[in-house]
C-alpha positions in Angstrom: 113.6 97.6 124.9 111.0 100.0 124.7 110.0 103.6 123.3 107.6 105.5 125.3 105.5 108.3 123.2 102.2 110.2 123.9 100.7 108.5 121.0 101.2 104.9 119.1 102.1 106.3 115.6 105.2 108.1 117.2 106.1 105.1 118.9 106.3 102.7 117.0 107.7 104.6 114.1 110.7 105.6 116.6 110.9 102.4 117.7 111.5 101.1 113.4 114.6 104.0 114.1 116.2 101.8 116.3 119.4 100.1 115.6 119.0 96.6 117.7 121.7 93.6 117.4 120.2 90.6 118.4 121.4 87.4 120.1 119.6 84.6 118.2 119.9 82.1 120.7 119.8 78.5 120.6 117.0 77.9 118.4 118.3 80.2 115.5 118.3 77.1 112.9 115.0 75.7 114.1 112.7 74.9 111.5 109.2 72.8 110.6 111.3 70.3 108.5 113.1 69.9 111.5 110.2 69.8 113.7 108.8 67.2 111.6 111.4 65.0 111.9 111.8 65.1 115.5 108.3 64.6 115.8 108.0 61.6 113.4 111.5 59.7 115.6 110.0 60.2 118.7 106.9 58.3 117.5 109.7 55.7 115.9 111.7 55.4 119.0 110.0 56.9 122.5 108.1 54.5 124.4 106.2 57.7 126.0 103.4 57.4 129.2 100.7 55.3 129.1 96.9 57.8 129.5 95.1 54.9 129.1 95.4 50.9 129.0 92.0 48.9 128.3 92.1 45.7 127.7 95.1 44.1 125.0 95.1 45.8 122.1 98.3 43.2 120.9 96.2 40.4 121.7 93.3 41.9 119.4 96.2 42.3 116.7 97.2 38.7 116.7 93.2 37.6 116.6 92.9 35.3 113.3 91.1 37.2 110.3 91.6 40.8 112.0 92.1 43.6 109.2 95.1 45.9 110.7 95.3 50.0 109.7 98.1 51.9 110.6 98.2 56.2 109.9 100.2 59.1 110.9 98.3 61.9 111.4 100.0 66.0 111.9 98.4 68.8 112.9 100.2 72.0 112.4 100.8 75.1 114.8 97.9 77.9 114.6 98.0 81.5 115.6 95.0 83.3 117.3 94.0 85.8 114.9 92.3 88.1 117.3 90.6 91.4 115.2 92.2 93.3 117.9 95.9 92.8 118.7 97.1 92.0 122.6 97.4 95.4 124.8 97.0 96.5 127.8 97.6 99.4 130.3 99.2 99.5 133.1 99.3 102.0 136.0 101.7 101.7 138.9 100.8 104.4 141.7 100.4 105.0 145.6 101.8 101.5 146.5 99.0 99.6 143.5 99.2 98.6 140.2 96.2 99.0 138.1 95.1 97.2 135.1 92.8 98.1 132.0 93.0 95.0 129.8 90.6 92.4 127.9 92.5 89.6 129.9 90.9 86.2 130.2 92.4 85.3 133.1 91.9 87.7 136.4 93.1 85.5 138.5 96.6 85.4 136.5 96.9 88.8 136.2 96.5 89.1 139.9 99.1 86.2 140.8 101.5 87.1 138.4 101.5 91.0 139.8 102.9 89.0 142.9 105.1 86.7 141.4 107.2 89.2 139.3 107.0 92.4 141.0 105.6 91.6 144.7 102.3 92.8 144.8 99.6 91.3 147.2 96.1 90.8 145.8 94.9 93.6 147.5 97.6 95.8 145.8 96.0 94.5 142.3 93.2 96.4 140.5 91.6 95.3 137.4 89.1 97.2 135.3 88.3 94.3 132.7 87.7 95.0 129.1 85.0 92.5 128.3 84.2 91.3 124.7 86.9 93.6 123.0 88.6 92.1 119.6 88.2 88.7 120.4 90.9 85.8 122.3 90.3 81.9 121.5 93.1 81.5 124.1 95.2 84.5 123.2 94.5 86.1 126.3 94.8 83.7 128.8 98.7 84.8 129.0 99.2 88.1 130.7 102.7 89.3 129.3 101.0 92.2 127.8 99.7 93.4 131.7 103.3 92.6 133.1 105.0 94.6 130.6 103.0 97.9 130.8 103.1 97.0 134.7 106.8 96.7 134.3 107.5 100.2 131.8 105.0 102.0 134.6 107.6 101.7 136.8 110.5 102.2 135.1 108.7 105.5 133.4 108.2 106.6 137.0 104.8 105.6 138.0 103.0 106.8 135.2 100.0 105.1 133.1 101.4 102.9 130.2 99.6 101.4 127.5 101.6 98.6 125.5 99.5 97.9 122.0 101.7 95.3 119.8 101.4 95.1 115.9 99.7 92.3 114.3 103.3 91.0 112.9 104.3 91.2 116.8 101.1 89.4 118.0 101.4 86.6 114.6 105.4 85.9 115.2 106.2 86.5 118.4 103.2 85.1 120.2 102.0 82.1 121.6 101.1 78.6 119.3 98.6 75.9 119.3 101.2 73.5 119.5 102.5 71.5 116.6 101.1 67.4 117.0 102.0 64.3 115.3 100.0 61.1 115.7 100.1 57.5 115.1 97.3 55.2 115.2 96.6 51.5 114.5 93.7 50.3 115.0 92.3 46.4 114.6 89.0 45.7 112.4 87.1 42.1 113.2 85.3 40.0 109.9 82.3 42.0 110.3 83.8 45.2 110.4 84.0 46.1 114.4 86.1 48.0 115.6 88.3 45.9 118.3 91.3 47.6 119.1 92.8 51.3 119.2 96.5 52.1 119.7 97.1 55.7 120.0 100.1 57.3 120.4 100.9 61.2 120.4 104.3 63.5 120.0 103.2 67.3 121.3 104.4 69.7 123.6 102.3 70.1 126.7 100.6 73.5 127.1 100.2 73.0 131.3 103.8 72.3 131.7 104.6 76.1 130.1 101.3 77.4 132.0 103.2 80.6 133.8 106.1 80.6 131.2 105.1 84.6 130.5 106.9 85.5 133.5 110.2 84.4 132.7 111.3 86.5 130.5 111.2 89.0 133.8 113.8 87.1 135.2 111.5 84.9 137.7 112.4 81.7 138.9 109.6 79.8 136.9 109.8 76.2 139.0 108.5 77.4 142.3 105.9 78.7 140.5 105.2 75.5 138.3 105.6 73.4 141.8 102.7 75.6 143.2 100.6 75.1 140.2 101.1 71.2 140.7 99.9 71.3 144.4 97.4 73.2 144.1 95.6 70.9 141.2 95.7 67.8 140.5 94.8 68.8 136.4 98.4 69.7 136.0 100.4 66.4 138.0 98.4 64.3 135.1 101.1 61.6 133.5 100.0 62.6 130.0 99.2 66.4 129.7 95.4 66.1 129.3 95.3 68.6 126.2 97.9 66.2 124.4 95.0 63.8 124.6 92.1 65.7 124.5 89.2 64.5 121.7 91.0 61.0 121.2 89.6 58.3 122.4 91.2 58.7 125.8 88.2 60.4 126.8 85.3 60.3 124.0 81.9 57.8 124.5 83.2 55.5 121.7 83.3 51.9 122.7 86.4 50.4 121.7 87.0 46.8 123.7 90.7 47.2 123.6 92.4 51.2 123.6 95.7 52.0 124.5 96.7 55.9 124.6 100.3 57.4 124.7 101.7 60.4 124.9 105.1 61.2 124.0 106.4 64.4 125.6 108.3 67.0 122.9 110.4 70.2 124.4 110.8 72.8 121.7 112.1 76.4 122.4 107.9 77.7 120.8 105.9 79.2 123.3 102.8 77.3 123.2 99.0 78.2 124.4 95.7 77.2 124.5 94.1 77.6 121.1 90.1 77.4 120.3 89.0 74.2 121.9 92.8 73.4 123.2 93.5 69.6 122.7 90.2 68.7 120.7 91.3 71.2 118.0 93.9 69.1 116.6 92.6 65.2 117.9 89.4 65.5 116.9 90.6 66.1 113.0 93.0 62.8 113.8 90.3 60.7 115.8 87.4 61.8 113.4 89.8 60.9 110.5 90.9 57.5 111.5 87.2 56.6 112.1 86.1 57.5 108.4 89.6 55.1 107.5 87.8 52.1 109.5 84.3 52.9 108.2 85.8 52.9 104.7 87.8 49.7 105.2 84.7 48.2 107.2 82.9 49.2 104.1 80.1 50.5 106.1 78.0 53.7 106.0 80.3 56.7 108.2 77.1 57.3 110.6 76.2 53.9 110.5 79.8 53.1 111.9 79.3 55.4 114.5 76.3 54.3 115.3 77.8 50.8 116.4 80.6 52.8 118.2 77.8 54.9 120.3 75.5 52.4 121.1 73.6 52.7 124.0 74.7 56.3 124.4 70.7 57.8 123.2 71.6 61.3 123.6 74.3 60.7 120.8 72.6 58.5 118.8 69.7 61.1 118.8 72.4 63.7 117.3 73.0 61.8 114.4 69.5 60.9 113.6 69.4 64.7 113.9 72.2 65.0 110.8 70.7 62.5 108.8 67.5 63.7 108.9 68.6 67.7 108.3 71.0 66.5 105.4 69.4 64.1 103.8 72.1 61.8 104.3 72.0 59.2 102.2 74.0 56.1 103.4 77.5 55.4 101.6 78.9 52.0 101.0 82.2 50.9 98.6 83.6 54.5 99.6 86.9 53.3 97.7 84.2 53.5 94.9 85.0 57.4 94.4 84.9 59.9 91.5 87.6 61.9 90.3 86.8 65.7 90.2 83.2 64.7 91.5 81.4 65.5 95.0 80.5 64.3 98.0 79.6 64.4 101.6 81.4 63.9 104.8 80.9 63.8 108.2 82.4 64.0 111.5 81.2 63.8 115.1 82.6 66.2 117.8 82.2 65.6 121.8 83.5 67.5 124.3 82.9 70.4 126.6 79.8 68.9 127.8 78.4 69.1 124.1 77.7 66.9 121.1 77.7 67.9 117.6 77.3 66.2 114.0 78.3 67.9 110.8 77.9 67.1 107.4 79.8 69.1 104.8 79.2 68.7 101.0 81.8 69.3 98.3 82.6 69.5 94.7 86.0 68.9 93.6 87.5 70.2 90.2 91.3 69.7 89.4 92.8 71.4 92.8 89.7 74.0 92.9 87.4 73.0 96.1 84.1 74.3 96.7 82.2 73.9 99.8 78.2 73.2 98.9 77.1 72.9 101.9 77.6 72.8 105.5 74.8 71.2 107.7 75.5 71.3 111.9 73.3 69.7 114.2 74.4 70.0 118.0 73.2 69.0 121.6 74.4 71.8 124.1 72.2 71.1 126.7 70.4 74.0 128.1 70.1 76.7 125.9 69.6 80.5 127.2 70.4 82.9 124.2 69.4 81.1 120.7 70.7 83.5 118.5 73.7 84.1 120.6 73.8 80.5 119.9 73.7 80.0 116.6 76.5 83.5 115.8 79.0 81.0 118.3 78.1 77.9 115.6 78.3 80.0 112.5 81.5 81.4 114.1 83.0 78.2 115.2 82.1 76.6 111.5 83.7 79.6 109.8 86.7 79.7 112.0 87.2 75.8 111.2 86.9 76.3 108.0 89.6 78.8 108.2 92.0 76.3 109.8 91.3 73.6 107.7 91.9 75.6 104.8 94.8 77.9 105.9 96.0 77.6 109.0 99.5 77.3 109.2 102.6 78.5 111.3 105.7 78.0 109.8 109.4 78.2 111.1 112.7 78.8 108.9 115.9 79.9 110.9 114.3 80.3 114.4 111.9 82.5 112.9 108.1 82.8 112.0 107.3 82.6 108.8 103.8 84.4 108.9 102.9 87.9 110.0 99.5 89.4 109.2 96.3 88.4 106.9 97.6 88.1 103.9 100.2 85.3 104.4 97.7 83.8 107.5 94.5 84.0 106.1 91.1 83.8 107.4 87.9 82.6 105.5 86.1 85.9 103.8 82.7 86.2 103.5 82.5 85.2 99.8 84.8 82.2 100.7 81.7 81.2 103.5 79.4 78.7 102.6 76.0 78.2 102.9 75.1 77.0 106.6 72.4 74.9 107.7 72.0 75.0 111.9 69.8 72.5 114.2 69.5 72.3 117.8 68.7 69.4 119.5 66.4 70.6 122.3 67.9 69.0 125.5 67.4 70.0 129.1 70.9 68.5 130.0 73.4 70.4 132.2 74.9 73.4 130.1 77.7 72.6 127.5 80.0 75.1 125.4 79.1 74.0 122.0 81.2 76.9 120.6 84.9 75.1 121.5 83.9 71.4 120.0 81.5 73.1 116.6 85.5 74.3 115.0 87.5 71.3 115.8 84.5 68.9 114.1 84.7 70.7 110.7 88.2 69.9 110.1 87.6 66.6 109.4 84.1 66.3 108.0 85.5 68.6 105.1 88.3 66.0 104.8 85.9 62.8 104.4 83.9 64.7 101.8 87.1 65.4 100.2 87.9 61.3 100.1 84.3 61.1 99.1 84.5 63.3 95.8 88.5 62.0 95.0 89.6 59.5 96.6 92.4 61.5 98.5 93.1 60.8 102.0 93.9 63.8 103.8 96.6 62.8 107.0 97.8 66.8 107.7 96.1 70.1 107.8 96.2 72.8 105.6 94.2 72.0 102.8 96.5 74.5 100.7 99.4 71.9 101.6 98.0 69.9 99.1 97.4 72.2 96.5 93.7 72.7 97.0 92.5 76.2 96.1 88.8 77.3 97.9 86.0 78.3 94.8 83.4 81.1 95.6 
């Protein structure tokens, strides 16, 4: 349904007139408790598909005088919270369809024109919108061009702009999907790291990749079949985003590492969100490694160190963090104050990039303040350093957003969160002080801006078990009753 004005006030406030009865559908009871569950049984009882098999992580278990941890890790669903909400305009005339639209994806816009309505490429005209209100995924899907393509016609062949509220973009729009983890991994007398055993429950994103034309009555498995033949990426056994920024694919030397992914169906539509897969398994990975260092009582860089070792461009990012912090190495980390501070760190790869954060933090009661945040990064060539360091500062900020907030709930088939105030962001006097470093490299250009978010998450999290004692397993921070102090 849809109410055509000359303006978007008069829309939408006829549209508020309408009186709509709805057919809930299948998934009218779903909910996170729900979701939570299923998630947690399918780790119990799914055997999955192996990603990865190196050499025998049961064998390492049964070695005499190993040290055995076992955690389950979540990761909850996030929304893109664009400045801008998705729109676009549409205008279907003298046999082409023409676009206006910030889209991210050309190329979908142009197939999709063909799949749901019949257009050749040559038919297809897009004027792109670049750098307006922000995406971090968002608009990678192109429902809001196929449905001002769609009302164009219908109205007659005139121009048709579709601009959705924020409580439209927030519940009714796609999710970083929800993950659930479980890891053991296998500690030798000395402290090394031996064995990894990795397995994953998550919804893939590249089996939904064209799922926006559905809802136009397409059939979506030719589609899907085309997808598959025409890359390899998307015939993977394991969705590579379910795995993404685990082990499966880090420079971490681990003798024995077993990776599974456990496919979940849930009626959510599901996206790519700010650094896709590495977003949520780079909190879990990063995590678990802080666990091992703590049990291997060992310094948390100093650990890494070992797991990086002959890798010098790594290496030479940590030196990089302990030198710009001041780090000062931590032993007997189950030797921690209650309603002190402390540091943590985490180390992000991926994109082609390297990064290194430290994060400093004083903990009172349930209030949490963040010190201090010090990045240090390898992107390879650099060509605009100040465009570089607003992508950090942004990337830090939006992490710290997400670790802090970031949260979609479900209750009765429905989203629980619609705008700012109930999905909040960071503000400025919530931002820390940051602390920025380049590593100069001449290496083959990275995109430091997706792996700088994900990283955060769980260097805030060690410095948290640094100043309390608390181990933090799931994100948001306000889960647990922490409160962020200006």
């Amino acid at each position: 349904m849809a109410v055509l004005a000359d303006d978007p006030w008069t829309a939408r406030k006829a549209a508020e007139l309408l009186q709509v009865e709805w057919n809930e559908g299948e998934a009218a009871s779903l909910s996170s408790a729900q979701l939570e569950r299923d998630y947690t049984l399918a780790l119990d009882n799914e055997p999955g598909v192996t990603a990865r098999n190196d050499g025998d992580v049961q064998a390492a278990m049964r070695q005499p005088g190993v040290s055995t941890l076992q955690a389950d890790y979540t990761v909850p669903m996030l929304m893109h919270q664009c400045m801008e909400p998705t729109g676009a305009t549409a205008w279907v005339h003298d046999g082409l369809v023409e676009y206006w639209t910030p889209t991210a994806s050309m190329g979908n816009v142009v197939r999709h024109s063909h799949d749901v309505f019949g257009f050749a490429s040559a038919q297809v005209k897009v004027h792109r919108a670049e750098f307006v209100g922000g995406s971090f995924g968002l608009r990678g899907r192109v429902d809001p061009e196929l449905e001002a393509a769609q009302l164009s016609i219908k109205a007659g062949g005139v121009p048709v702009h579709v601009l959705r509220r924020r409580e439209e973009d927030v519940q009714h729009g796609w999710f970083r999907p929800y993950h659930k983890t479980r890891i053991k991994a296998v500690l030798d007398v000395s402290g090394n790291l031996l064995a990894w055993d990795h397995k994953v429950a998550v919804q893939s994103i590249n089996a939904h990749y064209s799922d926006e034309v559905i809802p136009f009555g397409v059939d979506i498995e030719p589609i899907n079949e085309e997808t598959r033949k025409e890359s390899a990426f998307f015939r993977l056994p394991v969705d590579f985003y379910a795995t993404a920024g685990s082990p499966h694919n880090l420079s971490y030397q681990i003798p024995s590492l077993r990776i599974v992914g456990v496919q979940q169906e849930v009626p959510i539509p599901t996206n790519h969100w700010r650094s896709v897969g590495f977003s949520g398994n780079t909190f879990i990975t990063e995590g678990m490694v802080d666990e091992l260092a703590q049990a291997a009582n060992q310094d948390p860089v100093a650990f890494r160190r070992r797991l990086l070792r002959d890798k010098p461009r790594l290496l030479a990012v940590l030196d990089a963090l302990v030198a710009e912090a001041k780090w000062q190495p931590q032993k007997n980390r189950g030797r921690v104050r209650k309603n002190g501070s402390g540091w943590g760190m985490a180390f992000g790869e991926g994109f082609w990039c390297y990064c290194a954060i430290a994060v400093k933090v004083t903990v009172t009661g349930q209030r949490l303040k963040i010190d201090r945040i010090v990045c240090v990064y390898d992107q390879g060539i650099t060509v605009n350093a100040d465009q570089t360091e607003a992508q950090v500062q942004g990337g830090l900020i939006d992490g710290l957003s997400a670790a802090m907030y970031g949260e979609i709930t479900i209750e009765n088939g429905r989203v629980q969160q619609s705008n700012f105030h109930d999905y909040r962001l960071c503000t400025l006097a919530e931002t820390p002080p940051i602390q920025i470093r380049e590593v100069v490299s001449q290496e083959k250009a990275g995109s430091m801006t997706e792996i700088i978010t994900p990283a955060l998450m769980p260097a805030i999290t060690s410095a948290i078990f640094a100043a309390t004692g608390q181990r933090i397993r799931e994100l948001p921070l306000k889960k647990h009753g922490f409160q962020l102090q200006t």
